[in-house]
C-alpha positions in Angstrom: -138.3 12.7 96.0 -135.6 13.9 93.2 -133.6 11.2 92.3 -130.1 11.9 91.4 -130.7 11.8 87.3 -133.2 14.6 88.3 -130.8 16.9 89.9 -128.5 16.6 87.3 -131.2 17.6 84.5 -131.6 20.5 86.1 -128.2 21.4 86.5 -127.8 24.4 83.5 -125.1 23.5 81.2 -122.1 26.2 81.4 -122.6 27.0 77.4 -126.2 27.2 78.3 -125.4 30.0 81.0 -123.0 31.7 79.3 -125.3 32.0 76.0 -127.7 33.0 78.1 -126.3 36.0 79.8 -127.9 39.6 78.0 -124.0 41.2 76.6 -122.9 37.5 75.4 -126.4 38.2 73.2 -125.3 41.6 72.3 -121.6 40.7 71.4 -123.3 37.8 69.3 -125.8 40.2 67.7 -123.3 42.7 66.7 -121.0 40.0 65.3 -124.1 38.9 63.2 -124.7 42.6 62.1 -120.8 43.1 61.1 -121.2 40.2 59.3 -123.8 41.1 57.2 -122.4 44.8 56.8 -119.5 43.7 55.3 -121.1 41.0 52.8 -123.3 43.9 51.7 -120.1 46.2 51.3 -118.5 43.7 49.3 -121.5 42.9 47.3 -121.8 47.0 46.6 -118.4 46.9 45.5 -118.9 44.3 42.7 -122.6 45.8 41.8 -120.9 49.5 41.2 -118.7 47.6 38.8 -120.8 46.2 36.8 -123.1 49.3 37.2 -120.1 51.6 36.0 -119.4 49.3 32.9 -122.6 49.5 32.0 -122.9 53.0 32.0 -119.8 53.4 30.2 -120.9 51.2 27.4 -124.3 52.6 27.5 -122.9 56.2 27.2 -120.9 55.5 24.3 -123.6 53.3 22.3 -125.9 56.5 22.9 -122.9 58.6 21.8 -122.1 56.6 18.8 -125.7 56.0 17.7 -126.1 58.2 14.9 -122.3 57.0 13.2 -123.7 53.6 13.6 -127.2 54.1 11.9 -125.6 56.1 9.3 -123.2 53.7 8.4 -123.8 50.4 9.7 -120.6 47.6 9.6 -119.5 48.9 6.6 -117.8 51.6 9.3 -115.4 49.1 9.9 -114.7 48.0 6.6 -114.4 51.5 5.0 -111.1 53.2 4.2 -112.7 56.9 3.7 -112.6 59.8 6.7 -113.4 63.0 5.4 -115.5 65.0 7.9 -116.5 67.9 5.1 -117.9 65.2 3.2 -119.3 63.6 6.7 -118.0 60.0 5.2 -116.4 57.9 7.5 -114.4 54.6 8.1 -112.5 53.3 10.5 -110.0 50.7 8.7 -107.1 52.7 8.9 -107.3 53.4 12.0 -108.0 49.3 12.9 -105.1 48.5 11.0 -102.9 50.9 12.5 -103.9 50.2 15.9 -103.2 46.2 15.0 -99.8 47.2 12.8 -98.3 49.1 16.3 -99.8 46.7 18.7 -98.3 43.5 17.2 -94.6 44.9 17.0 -94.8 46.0 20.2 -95.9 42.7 21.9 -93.1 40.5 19.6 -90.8 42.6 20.4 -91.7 42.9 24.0 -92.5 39.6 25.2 -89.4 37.6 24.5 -87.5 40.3 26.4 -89.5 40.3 29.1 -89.8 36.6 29.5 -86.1 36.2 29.5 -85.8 38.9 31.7 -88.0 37.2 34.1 -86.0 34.2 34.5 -83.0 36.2 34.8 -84.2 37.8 37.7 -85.7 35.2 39.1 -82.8 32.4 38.8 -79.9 33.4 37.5 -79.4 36.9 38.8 -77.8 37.7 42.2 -79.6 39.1 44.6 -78.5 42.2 44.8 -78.6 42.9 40.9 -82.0 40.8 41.1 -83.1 43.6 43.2 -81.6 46.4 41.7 -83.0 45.7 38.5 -86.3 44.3 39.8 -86.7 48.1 41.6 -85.6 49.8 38.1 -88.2 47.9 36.4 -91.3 49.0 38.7 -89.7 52.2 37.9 -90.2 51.8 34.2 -93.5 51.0 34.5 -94.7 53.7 36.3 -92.6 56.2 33.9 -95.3 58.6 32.1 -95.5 57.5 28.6 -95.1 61.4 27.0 -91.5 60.7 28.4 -91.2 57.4 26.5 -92.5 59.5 23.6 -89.3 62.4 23.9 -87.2 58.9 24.4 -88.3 58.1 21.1 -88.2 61.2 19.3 -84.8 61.7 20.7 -83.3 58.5 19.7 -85.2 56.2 18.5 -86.6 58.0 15.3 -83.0 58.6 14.1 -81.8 55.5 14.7 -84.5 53.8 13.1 -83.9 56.5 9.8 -80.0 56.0 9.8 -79.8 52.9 10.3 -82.1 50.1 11.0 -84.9 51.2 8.0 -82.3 51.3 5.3 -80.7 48.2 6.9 -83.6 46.3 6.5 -84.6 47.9 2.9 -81.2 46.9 1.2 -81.1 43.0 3.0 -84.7 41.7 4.2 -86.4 43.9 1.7 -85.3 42.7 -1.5 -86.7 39.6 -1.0 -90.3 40.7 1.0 -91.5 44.6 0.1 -92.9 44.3 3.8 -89.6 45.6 4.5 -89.3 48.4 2.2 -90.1 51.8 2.6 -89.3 55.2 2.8 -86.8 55.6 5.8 -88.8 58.7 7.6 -87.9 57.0 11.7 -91.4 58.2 12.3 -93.9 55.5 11.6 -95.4 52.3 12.9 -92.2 50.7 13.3 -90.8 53.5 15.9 -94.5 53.8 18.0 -94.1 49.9 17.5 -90.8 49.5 19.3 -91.3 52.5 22.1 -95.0 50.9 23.0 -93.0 47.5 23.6 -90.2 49.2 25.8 -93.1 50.6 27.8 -94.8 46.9 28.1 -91.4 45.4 28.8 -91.2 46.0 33.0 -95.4 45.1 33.2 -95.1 41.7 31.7 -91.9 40.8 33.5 -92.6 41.8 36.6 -95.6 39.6 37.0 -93.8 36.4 34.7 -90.6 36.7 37.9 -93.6 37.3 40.4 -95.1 33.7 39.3 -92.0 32.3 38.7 -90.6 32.9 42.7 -94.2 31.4 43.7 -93.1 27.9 42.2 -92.8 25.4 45.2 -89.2 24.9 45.6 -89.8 21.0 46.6 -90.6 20.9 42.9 -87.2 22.2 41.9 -85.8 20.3 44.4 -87.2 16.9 42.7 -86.7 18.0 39.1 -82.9 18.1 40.7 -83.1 15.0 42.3 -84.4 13.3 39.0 -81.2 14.3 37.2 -82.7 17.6 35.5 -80.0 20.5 35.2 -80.6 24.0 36.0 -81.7 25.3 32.7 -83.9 21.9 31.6 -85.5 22.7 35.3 -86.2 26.4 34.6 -87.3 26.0 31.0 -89.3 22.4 31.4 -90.8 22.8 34.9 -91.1 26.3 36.3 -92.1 27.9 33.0 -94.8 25.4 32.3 -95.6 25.8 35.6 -96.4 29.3 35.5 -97.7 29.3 31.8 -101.1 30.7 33.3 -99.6 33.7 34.8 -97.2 34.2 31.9 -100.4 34.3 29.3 -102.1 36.7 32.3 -99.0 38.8 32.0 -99.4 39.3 28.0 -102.9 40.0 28.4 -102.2 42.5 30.3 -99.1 44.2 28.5 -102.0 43.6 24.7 -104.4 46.0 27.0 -101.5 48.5 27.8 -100.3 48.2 24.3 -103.7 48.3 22.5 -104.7 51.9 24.3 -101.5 53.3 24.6 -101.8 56.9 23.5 -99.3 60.0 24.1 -95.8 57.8 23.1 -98.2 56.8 19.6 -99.0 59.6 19.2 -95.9 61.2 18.5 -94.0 58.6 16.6 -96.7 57.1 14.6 -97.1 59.7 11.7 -100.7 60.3 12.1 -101.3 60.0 8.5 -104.8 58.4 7.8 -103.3 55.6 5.7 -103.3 52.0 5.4 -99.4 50.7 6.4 -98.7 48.0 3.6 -94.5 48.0 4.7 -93.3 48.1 8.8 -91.4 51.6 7.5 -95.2 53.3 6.6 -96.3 56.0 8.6 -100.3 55.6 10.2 -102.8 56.3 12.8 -104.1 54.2 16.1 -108.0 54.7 17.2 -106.5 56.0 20.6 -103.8 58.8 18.9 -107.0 59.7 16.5 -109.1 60.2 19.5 -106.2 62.2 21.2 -105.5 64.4 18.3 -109.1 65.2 16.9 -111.6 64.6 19.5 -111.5 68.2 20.8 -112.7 69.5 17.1 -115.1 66.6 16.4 -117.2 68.1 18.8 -118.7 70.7 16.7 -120.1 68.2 14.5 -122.7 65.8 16.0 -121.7 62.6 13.2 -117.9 63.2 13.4 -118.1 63.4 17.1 -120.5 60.0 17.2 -117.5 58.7 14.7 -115.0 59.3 16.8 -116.9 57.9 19.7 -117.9 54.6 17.8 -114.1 54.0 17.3 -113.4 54.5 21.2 -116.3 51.9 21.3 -114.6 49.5 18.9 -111.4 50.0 20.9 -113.0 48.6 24.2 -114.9 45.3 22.7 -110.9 44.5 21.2 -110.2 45.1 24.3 -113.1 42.6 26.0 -112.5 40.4 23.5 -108.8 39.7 24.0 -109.0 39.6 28.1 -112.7 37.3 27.1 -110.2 35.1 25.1 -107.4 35.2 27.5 -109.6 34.1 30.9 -110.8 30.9 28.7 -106.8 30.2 27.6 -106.4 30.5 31.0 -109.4 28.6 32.2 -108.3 25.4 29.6 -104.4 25.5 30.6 -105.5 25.8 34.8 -108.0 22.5 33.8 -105.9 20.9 31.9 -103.3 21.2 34.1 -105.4 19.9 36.9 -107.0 16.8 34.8 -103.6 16.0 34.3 -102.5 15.9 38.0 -105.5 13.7 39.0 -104.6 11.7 36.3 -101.4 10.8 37.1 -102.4 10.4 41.1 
């Protein structure tokens, strides 16, 4: 005789019945193969990355081979680039590429900083996003056209009157400010390369700055702090991460930038020793010669070993910049449990 515990055993449980039934199954097995699609997707994604910078690097060591067995590190070390001779170096070029990369991010990142918190706290809204639009603007501008803006103006300005302004005061106390006022030089690809980083490093500096909780403005106000010791002492070290993410990125516009270089810098294989001398980048000496290096295999692996050099700066500063990052995000965070 069943007894009532029985009957109720054998009762199917509503999950059970529901699992049970054959196009539950097949909804759950398609799920299950989505799933797995996707994660492969995304996995493919990430491998071709990887696969892609490795076959970039791999193409240019191949490429570059015979420069760097000829030559060894002296190649970076060695002043001389004389393709009928088939001797060369690639210190000018380093230098020049370091000279125009390093006046365009002082001159670029306390602008755009500034202009960040403008926009972000001290603007109105409707200049905030007037300007904020004109900025995304900038930043997509081709940089030949930032090359005619400084052809056009800038090169005169910087011969009329800034060079020989800084000759007759600055420069008789430092010769780094003497020179030859030409307007063409490292000084004028300098300047144009920083306008062009200006809109990319603000625009992500007022992006991190809007993302700051407002309940900790709100009890930096409360606490007694004014406006500008709020901005300056809580929201910017707040954001400090994605401000040094910002001039990472603006160093790896700066550092490759090519057609505005290319036509302000001189192009004159020469060490700059003075802000007024004329020189030559790695990316406006690819520009300029590559297409007649060709004929020759050593020049062309030259030119090629340069590009190569180019890209480790550039791994090397973004390398650099994740572990800043990495220290300021985990020190930030060892502070806060800290003080919990």
């Amino acid at each position: 005789m069943e007894t009532p515990e029985t009957v109720r055993q054998e009762i199917p449980k509503p999950s059970d019945a529901v699992e049970g039934r054959p196009e539950v199954r097949d909804e759950q097995d398609l799920a299950g193969r989505s799933e797995r699609l996707f994660g492969w997707i995304l996995k493919g994604g990430g491998i071709s990355i990887l696969a892609l910078f490795g076959v970039v690097l791999l193409v240019c060591l191949v490429a570059a081979w015979p420069s760097i067995h000829r030559f060894g590190l002296s190649f970076l070390w060695s002043s001389a680039w004389n393709p009928n001779r088939k001797i060369f170096g690639a210190f000018p070029y380093l230098v020049g590429t370091l000279w125009v990369t390093g006046i365009a991010m002082i001159t670029s990142i306390p602008v755009a900083i500034f202009s960040a918190l403008f926009l972000s706290d001290y603007a109105p809204p409707w200049l905030s996003g007037i300007v904020s639009t004109l900025m995304e603007m900038l930043a997509g501008i081709p940089s030949i056209v930032f090359g005619a803006f400084g052809i056009t103006f800038m090169v005169p300005f910087l011969r009329d009157h800034l060079e020989p302004y800084l000759a007759q005061t600055l420069g008789k106390r430092w010769d780094f400010f003497n020179g030859d006022p030409l307007g063409y030089g490292i000084l004028a690809a300098g300047f144009v390369v920083g306008f062009m980083i200006v809109p990319l490093v603000a625009t992500v500096t007022r992006d991190s700055l809007l993302m700051v909780p407002q309940e900790m403005v709100e009890a930096s106000y409360a606490l007694g702090a004014t406006k500008a010791e709020t901005v300056f002492f809580v929201k910017l070290r707040e954001v400090l991460p994605g401000i040094v993410g910002s001039v990472i990125l603006g160093f790896g516009r700066a550092v490759g930038e090519t057609m505005a270089v290319l036509l302000l810098v001189g192009n004159q294989p020469s060490i700059p020793e003075t802000i007024q001398d004329v020189g030559y980048t790695i990316s406006s000496l690819l520009a300029n010669t590559f297409t007649y290096a060709v004929i020759d295999p050593l020049y062309a692996a030259a030119e090629v070993e340069l590009g190569l050099i180019l890209l480790l700066i550039t791994l090397a500063v973004n390398t650099l910049g994740r572990e800043l990052l990495l220290r300021l995000m985990g020190g930030r965070l060892a502070g806060s449990v800290g003080g919990g």
